[in-house]
Every structure is written in C-alpha cells, then in structure tokens.
KOLNUTOR-87639 format. One record per atom (N, C-alpha, C): residue in three letters; atom name; x, y, z. Coordinates in Angstrom, 2 decimals. Example, Ala and Ser with C-alpha at 12.3 -4.5 7.8 and 13.67 -1.06 7.14 Angstrom:
<recs>
<rec residu="Ala" atome="N" u="13.19" v="-5.69" w="7.80"/>
<rec residu="Ala" atome="CA" u="12.30" v="-4.50" w="7.80"/>
<rec residu="Ala" atome="C" u="13.20" v="-3.30" w="7.80"/>
<rec residu="Ser" atome="N" u="12.85" v="-2.25" w="7.08"/>
<rec residu="Ser" atome="CA" u="13.67" v="-1.06" w="7.14"/>
<rec residu="Ser" atome="C" u="12.90" v="0.03" w="7.87"/>
</recs>
This chain:
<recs>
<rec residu="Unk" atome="N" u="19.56" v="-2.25" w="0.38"/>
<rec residu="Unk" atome="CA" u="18.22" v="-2.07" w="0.88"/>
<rec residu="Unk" atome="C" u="17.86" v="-3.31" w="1.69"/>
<rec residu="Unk" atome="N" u="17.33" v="-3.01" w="2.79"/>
<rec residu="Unk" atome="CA" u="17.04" v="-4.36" w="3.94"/>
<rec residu="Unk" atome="C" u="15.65" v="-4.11" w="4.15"/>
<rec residu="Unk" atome="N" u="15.15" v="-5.26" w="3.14"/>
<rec residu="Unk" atome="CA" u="13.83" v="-5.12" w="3.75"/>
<rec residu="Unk" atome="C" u="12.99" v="-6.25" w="4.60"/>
<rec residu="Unk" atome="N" u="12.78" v="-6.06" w="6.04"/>
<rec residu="Unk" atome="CA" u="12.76" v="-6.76" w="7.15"/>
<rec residu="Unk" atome="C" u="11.07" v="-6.65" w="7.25"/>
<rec residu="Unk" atome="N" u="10.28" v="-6.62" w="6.44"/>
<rec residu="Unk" atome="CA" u="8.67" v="-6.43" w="6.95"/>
<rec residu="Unk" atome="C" u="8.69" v="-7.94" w="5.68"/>
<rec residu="Unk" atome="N" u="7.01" v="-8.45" w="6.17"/>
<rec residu="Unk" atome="CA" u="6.32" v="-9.13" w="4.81"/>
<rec residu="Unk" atome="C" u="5.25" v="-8.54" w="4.81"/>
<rec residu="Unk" atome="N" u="4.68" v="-8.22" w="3.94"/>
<rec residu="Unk" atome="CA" u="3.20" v="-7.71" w="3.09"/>
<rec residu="Unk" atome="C" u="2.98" v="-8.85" w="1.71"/>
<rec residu="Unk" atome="N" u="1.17" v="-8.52" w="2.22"/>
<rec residu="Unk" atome="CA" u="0.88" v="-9.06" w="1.07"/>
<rec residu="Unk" atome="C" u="-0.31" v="-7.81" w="0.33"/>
<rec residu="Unk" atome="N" u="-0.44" v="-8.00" w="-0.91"/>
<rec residu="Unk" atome="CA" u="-1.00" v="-7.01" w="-1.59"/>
<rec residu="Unk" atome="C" u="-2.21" v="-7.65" w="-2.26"/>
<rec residu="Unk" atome="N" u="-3.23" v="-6.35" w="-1.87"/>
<rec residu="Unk" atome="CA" u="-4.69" v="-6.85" w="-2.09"/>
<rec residu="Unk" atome="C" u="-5.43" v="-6.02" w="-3.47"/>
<rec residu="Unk" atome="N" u="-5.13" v="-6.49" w="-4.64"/>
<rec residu="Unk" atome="CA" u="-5.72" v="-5.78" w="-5.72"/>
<rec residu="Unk" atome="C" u="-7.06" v="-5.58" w="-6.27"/>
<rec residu="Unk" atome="N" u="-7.37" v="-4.83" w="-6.30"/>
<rec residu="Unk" atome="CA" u="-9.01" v="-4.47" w="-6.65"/>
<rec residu="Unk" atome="C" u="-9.41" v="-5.12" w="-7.66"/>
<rec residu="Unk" atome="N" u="-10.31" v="-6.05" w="-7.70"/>
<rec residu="Unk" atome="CA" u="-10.53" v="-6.39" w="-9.19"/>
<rec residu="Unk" atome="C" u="-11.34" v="-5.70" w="-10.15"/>
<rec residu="Unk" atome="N" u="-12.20" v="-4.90" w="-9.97"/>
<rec residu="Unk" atome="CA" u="-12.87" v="-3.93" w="-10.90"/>
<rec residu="Unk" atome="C" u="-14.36" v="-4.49" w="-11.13"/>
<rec residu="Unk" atome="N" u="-14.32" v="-4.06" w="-12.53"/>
<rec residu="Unk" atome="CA" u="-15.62" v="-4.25" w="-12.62"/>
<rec residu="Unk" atome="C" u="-15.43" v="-5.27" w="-14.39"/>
<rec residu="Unk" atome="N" u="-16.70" v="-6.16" w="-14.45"/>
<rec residu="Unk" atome="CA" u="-16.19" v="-6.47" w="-15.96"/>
<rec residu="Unk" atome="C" u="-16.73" v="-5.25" w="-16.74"/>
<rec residu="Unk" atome="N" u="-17.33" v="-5.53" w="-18.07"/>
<rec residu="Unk" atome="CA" u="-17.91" v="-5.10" w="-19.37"/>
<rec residu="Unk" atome="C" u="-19.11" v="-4.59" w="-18.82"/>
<rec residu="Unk" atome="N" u="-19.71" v="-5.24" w="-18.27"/>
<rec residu="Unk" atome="CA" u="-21.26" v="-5.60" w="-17.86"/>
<rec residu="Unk" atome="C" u="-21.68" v="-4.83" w="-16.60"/>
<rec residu="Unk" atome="N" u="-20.49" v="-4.25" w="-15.51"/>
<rec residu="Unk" atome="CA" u="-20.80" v="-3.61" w="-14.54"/>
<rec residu="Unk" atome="C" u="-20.81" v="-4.68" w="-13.49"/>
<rec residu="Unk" atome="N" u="-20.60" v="-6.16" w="-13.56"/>
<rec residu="Unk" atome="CA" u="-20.49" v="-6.76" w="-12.48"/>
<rec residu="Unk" atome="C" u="-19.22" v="-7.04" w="-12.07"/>
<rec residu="Unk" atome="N" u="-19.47" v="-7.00" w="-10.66"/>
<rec residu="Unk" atome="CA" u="-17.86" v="-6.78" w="-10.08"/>
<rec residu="Unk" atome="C" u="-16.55" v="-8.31" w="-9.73"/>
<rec residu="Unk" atome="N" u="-15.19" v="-8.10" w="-10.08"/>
<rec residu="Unk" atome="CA" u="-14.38" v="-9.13" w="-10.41"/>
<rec residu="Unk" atome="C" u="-13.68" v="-9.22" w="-8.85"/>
<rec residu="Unk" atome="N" u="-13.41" v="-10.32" w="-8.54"/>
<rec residu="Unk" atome="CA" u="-13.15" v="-10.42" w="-7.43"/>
<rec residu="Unk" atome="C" u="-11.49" v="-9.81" w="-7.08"/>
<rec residu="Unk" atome="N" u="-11.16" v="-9.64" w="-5.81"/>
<rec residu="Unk" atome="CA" u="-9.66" v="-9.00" w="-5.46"/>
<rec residu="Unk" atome="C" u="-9.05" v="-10.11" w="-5.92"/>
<rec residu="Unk" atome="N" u="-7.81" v="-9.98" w="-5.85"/>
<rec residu="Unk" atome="CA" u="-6.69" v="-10.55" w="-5.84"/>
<rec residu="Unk" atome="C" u="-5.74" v="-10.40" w="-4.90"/>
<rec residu="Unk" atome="N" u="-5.49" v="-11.59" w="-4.30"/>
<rec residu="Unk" atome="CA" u="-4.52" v="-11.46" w="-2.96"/>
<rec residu="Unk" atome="C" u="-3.60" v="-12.30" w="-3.40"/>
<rec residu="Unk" atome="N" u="-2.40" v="-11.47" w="-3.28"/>
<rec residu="Unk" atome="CA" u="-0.79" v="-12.29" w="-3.82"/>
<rec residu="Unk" atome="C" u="0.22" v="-11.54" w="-2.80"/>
<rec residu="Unk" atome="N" u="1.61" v="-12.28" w="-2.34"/>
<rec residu="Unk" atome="CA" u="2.65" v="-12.43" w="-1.44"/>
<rec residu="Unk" atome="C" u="2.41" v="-13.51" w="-0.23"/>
<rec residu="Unk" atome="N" u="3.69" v="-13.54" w="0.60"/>
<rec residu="Unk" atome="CA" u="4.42" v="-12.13" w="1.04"/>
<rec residu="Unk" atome="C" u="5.87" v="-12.03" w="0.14"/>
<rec residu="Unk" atome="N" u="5.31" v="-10.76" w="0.05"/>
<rec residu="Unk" atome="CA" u="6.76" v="-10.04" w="-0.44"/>
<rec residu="Unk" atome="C" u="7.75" v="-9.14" w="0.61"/>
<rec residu="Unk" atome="N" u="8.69" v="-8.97" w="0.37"/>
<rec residu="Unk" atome="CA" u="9.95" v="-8.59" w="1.59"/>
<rec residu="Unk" atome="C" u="9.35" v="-7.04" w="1.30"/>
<rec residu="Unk" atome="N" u="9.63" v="-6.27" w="2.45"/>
<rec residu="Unk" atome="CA" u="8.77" v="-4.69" w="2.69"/>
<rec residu="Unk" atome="C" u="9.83" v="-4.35" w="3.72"/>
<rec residu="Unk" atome="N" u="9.66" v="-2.97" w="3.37"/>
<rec residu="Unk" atome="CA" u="10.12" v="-2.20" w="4.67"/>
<rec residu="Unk" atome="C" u="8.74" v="-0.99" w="5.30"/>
<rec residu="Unk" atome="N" u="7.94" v="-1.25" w="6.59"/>
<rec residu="Unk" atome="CA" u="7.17" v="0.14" w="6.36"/>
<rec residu="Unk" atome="C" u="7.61" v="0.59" w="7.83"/>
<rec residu="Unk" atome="N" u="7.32" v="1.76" w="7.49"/>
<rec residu="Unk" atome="CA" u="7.91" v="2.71" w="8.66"/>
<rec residu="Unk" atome="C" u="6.71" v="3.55" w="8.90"/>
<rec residu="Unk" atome="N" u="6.61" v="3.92" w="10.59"/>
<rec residu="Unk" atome="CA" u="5.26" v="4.62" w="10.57"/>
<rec residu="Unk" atome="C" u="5.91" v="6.43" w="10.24"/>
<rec residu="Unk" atome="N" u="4.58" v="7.41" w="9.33"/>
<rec residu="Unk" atome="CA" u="5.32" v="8.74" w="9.46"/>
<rec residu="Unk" atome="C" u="4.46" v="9.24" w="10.48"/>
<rec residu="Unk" atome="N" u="2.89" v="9.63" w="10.75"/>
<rec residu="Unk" atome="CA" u="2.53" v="10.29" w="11.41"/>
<rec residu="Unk" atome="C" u="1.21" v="9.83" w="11.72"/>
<rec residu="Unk" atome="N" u="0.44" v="10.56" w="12.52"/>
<rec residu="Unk" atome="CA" u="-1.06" v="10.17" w="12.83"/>
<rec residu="Unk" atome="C" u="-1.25" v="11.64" w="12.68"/>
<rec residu="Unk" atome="N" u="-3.24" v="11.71" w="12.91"/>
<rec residu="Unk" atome="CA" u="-3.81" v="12.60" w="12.33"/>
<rec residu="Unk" atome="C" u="-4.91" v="12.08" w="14.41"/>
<rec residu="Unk" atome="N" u="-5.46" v="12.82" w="14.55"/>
<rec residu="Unk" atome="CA" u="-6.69" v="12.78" w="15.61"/>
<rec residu="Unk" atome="C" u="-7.49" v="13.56" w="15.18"/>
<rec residu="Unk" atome="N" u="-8.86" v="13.51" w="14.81"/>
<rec residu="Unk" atome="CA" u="-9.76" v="13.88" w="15.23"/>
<rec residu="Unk" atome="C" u="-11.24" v="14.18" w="16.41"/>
<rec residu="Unk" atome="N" u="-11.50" v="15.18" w="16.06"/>
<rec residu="Unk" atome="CA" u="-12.43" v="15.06" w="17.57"/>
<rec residu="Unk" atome="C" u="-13.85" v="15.54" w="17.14"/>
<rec residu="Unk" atome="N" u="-14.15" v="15.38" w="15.40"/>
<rec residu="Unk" atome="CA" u="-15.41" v="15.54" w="15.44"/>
<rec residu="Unk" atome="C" u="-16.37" v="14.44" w="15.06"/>
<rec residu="Unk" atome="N" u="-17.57" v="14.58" w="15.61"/>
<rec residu="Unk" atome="CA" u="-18.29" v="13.28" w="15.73"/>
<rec residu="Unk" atome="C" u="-19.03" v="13.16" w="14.58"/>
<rec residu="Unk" atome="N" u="-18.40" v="11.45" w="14.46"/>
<rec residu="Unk" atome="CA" u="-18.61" v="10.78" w="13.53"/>
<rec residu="Unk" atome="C" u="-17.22" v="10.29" w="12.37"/>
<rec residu="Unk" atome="N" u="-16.59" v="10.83" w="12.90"/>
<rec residu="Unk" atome="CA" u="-15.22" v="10.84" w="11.62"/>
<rec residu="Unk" atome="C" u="-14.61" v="9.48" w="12.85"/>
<rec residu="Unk" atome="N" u="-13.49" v="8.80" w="11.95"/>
<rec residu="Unk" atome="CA" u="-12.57" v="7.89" w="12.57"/>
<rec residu="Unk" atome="C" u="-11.59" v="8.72" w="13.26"/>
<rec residu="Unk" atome="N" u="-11.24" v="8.02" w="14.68"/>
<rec residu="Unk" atome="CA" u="-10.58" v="8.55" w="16.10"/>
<rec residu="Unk" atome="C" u="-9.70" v="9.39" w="15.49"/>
<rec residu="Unk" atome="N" u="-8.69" v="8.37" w="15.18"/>
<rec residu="Unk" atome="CA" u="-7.21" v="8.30" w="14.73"/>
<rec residu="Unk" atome="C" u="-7.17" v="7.58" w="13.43"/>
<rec residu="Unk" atome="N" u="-6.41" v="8.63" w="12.31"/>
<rec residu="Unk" atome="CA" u="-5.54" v="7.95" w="11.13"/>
<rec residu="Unk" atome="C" u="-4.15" v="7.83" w="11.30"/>
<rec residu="Unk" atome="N" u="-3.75" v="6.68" w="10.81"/>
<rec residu="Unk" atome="CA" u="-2.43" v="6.80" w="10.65"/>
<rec residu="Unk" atome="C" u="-1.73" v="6.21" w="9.65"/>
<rec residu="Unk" atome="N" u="-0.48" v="6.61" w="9.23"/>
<rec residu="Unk" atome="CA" u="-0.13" v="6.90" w="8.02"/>
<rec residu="Unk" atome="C" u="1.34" v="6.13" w="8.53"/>
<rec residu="Unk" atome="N" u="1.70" v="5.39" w="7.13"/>
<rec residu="Unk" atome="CA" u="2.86" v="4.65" w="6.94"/>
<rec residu="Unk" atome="C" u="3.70" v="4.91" w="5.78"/>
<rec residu="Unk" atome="N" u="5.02" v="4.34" w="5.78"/>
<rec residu="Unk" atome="CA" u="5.63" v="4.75" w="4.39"/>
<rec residu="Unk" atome="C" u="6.00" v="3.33" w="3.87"/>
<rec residu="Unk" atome="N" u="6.00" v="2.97" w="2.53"/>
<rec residu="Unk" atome="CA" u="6.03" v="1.54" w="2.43"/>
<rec residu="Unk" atome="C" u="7.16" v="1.41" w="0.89"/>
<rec residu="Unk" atome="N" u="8.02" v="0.74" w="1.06"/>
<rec residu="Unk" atome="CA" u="9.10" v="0.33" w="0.72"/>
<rec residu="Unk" atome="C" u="9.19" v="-1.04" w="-0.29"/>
<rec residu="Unk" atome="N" u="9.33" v="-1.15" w="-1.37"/>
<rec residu="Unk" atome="CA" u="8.94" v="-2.23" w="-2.07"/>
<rec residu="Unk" atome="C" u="9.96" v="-2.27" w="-2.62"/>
<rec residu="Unk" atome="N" u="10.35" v="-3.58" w="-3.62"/>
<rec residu="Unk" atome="CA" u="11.42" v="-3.96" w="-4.50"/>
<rec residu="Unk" atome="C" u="10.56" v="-3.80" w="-5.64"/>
<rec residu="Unk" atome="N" u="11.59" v="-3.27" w="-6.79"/>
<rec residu="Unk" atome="CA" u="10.85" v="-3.12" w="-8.08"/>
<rec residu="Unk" atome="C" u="10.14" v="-3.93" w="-8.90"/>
<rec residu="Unk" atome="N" u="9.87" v="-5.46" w="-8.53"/>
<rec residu="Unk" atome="CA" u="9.44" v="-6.28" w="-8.69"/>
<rec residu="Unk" atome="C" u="7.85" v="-6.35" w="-8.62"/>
<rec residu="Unk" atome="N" u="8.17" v="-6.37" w="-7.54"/>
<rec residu="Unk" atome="CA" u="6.38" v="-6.30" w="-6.42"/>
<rec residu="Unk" atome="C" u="5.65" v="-4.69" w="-6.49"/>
<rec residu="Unk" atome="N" u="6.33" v="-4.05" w="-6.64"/>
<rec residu="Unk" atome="CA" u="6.17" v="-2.61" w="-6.12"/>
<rec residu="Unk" atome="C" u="5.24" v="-2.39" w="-7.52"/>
<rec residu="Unk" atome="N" u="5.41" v="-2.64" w="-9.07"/>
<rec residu="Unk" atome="CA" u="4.87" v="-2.30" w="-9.94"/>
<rec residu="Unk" atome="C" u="3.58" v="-2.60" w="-10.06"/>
<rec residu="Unk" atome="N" u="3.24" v="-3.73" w="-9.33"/>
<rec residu="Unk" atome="CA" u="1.83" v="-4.15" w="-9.29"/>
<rec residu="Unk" atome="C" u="0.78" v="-3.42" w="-8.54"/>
<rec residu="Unk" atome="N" u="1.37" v="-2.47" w="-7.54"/>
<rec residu="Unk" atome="CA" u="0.57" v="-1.69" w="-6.63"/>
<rec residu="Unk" atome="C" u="-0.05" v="-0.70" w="-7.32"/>
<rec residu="Unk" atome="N" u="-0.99" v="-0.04" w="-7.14"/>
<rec residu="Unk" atome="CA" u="-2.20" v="1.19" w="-7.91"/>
<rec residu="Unk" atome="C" u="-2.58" v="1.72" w="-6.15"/>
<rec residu="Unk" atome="N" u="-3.45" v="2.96" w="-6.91"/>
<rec residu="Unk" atome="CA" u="-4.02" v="3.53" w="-6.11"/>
<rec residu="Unk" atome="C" u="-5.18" v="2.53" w="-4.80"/>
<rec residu="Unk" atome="N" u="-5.69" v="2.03" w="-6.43"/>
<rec residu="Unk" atome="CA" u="-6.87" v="1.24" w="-5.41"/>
<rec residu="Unk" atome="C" u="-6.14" v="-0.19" w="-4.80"/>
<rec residu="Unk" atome="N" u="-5.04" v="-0.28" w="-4.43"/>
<rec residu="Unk" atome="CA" u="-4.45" v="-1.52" w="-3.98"/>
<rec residu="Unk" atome="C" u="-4.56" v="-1.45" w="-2.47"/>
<rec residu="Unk" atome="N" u="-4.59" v="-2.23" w="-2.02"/>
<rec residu="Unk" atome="CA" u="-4.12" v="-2.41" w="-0.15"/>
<rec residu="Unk" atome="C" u="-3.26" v="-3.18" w="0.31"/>
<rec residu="Unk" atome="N" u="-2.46" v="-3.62" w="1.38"/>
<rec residu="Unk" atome="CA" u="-1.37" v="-4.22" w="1.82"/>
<rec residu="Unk" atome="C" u="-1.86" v="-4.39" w="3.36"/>
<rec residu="Unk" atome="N" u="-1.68" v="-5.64" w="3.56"/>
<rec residu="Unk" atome="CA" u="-2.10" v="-6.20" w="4.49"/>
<rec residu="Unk" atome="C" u="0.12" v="-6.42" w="5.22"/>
<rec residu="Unk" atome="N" u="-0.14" v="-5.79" w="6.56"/>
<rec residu="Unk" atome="CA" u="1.40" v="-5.63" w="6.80"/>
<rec residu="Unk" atome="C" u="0.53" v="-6.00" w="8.89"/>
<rec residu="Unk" atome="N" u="1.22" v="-7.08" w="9.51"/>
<rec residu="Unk" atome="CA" u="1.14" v="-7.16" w="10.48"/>
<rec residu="Unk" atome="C" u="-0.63" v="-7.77" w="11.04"/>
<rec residu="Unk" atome="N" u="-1.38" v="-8.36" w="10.50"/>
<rec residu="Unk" atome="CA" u="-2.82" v="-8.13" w="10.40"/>
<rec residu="Unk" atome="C" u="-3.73" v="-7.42" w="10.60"/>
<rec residu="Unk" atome="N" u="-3.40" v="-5.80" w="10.00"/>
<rec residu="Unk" atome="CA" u="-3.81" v="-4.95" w="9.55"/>
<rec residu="Unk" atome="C" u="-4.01" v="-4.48" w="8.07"/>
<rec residu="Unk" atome="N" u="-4.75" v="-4.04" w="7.59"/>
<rec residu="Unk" atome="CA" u="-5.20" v="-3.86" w="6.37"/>
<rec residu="Unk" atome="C" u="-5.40" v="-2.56" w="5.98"/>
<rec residu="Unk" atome="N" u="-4.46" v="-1.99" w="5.22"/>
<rec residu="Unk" atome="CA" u="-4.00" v="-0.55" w="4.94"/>
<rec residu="Unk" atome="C" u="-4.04" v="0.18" w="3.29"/>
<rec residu="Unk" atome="N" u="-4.67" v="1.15" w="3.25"/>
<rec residu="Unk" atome="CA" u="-4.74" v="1.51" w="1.93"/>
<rec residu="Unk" atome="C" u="-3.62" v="2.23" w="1.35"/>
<rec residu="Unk" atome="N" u="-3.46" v="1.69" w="0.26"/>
<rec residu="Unk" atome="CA" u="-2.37" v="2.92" w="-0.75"/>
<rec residu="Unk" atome="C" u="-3.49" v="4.25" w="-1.02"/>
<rec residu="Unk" atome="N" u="-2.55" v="5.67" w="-0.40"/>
<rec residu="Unk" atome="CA" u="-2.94" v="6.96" w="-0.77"/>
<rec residu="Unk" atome="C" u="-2.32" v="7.60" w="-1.88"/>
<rec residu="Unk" atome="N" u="-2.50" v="7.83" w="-2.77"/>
<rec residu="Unk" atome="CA" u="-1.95" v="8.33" w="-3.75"/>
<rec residu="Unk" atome="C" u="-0.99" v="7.46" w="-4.63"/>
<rec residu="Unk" atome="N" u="-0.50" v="8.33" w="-5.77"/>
<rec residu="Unk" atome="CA" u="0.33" v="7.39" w="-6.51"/>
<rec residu="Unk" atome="C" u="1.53" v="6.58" w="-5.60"/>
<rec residu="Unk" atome="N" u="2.03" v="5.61" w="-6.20"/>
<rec residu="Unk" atome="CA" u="3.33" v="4.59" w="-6.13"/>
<rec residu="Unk" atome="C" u="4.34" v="5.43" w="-7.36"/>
<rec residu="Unk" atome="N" u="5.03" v="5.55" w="-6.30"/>
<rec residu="Unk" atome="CA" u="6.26" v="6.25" w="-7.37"/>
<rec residu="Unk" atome="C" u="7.54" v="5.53" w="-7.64"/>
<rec residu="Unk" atome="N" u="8.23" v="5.50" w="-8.44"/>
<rec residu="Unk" atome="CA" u="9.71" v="4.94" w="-8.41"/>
<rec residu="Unk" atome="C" u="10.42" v="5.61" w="-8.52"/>
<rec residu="Unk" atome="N" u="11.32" v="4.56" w="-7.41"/>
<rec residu="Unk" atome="CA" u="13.23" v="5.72" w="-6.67"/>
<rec residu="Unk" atome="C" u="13.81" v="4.71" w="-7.84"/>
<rec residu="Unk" atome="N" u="14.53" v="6.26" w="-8.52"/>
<rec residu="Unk" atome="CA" u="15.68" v="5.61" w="-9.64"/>
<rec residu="Unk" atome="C" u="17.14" v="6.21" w="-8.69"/>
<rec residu="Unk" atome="N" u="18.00" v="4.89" w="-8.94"/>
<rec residu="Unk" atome="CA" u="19.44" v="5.62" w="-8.37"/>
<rec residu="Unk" atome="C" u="20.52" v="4.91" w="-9.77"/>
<rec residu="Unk" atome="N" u="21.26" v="5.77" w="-9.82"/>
<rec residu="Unk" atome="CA" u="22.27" v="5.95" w="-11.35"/>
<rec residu="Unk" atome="C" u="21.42" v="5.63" w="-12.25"/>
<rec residu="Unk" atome="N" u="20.12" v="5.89" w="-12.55"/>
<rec residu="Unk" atome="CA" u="19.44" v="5.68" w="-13.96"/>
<rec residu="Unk" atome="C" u="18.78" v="4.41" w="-14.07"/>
<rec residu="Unk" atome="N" u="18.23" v="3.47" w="-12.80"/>
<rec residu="Unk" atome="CA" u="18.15" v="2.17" w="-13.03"/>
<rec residu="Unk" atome="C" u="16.76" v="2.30" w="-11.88"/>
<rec residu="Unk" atome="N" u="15.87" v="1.82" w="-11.75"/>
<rec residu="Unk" atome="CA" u="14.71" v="1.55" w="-11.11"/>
<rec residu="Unk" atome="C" u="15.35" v="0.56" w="-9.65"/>
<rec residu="Unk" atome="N" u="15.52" v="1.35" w="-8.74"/>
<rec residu="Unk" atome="CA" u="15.98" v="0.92" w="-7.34"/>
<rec residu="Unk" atome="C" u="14.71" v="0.45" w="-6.64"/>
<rec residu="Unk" atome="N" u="13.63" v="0.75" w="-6.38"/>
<rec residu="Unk" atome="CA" u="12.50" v="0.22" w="-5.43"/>
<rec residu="Unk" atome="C" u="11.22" v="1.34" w="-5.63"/>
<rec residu="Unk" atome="N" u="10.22" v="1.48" w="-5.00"/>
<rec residu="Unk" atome="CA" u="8.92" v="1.93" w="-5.01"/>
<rec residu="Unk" atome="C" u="8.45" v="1.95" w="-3.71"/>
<rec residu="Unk" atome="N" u="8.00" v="3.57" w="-3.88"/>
<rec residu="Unk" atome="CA" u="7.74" v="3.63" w="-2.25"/>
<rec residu="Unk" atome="C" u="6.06" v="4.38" w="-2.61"/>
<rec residu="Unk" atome="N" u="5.45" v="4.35" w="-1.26"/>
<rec residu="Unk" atome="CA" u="4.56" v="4.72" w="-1.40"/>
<rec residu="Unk" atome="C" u="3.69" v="5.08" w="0.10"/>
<rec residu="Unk" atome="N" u="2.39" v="6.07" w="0.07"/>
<rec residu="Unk" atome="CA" u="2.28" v="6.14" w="1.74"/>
<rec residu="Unk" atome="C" u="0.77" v="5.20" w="1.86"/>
<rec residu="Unk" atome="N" u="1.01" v="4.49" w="2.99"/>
<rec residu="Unk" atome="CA" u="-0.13" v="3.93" w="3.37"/>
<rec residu="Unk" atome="C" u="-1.15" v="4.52" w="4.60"/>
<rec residu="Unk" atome="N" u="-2.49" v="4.50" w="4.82"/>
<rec residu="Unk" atome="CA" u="-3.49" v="4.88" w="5.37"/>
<rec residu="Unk" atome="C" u="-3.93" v="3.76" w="6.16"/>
<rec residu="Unk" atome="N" u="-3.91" v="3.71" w="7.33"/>
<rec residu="Unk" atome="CA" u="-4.92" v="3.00" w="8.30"/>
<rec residu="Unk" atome="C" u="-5.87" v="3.87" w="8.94"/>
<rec residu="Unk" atome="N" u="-7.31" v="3.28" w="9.25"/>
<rec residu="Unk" atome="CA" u="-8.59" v="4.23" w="10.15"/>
<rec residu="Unk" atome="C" u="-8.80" v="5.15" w="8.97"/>
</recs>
C-alpha cells in the first residue's frame, strides 16, 4: 500500500456532562491515499454549487481514530467523513481503513 497524500484529522470534541462544548482536536500528518470518486451539481437556489466526494485511504493505525463526526484536512481543504469508516481485512488481519469524504 503506497500512501503518497498527508492528512491531518480534525476530531469533534463533544460536549461535557454539563452541555458545554469540548474543544476539537487536531492531530497528524499521517501518510493517506485520497482519490477523487465523483461530484454531484446542483442548480437549485440556495443549496451548495458543487459537492464533491473523495475516497480516503488510511493505515490501521490512524484510520481507527476517525468517526463519523471527524474531518480531514487533505491539501488545505477541509472535508467531512460521510458515513461509517470501515476496515479492509486481507488474510484475517486488519490491512487499512477506508472511508468517503464530502467537500461543499
């Protein structure tokens, strides 16, 4: 696996006990691979132009720390994780974590 990108990952900090909110957490760069898959256009008013969508490539290391509400800052752009982070097992062993990212 060659992974030729750096990202860094922006974790949500939540909320405490109390309802007041904990600050993000920004940690890397970690080695990435993202690849763009597609864009989306819209043309009704008020929605964002263009989305576009990435696929993002992690080592099992880094990759476990990512959640839904995480973001990855890749190129100085700032991109959301859509949906779960899943892990690629190959012969029974946790190979890397991929996942799709959202810009716009």
């Amino acid at each position: 696996m060659i992974l030729r990108d750096k990202i860094t990952t922006i974790t949500s900090g939540g909320t405490d006990n109390r309802g007041n909110p904990l600050p993000s957490v920004e940690s890397g760069p970690y080695p990435a691979q993202v690849d763009p898959i597609r864009s989306d256009e819209s043309v009704r008013y008020g929605s964002t132009p263009v989305v576009l969508y990435y696929r993002l490539i992690i080592g099992p290391t880094h990759g476990a720390k990512l959640t839904t509400k995480s973001q990855v800052k890749w190129r100085g752009r700032t991109l959301a994780v859509q949906g779960d982070v899943e892990p690629w097992m190959v012969n029974g062993r946790l190979h890397h974590y991929e996942a799709t990212l959202k810009a716009g």
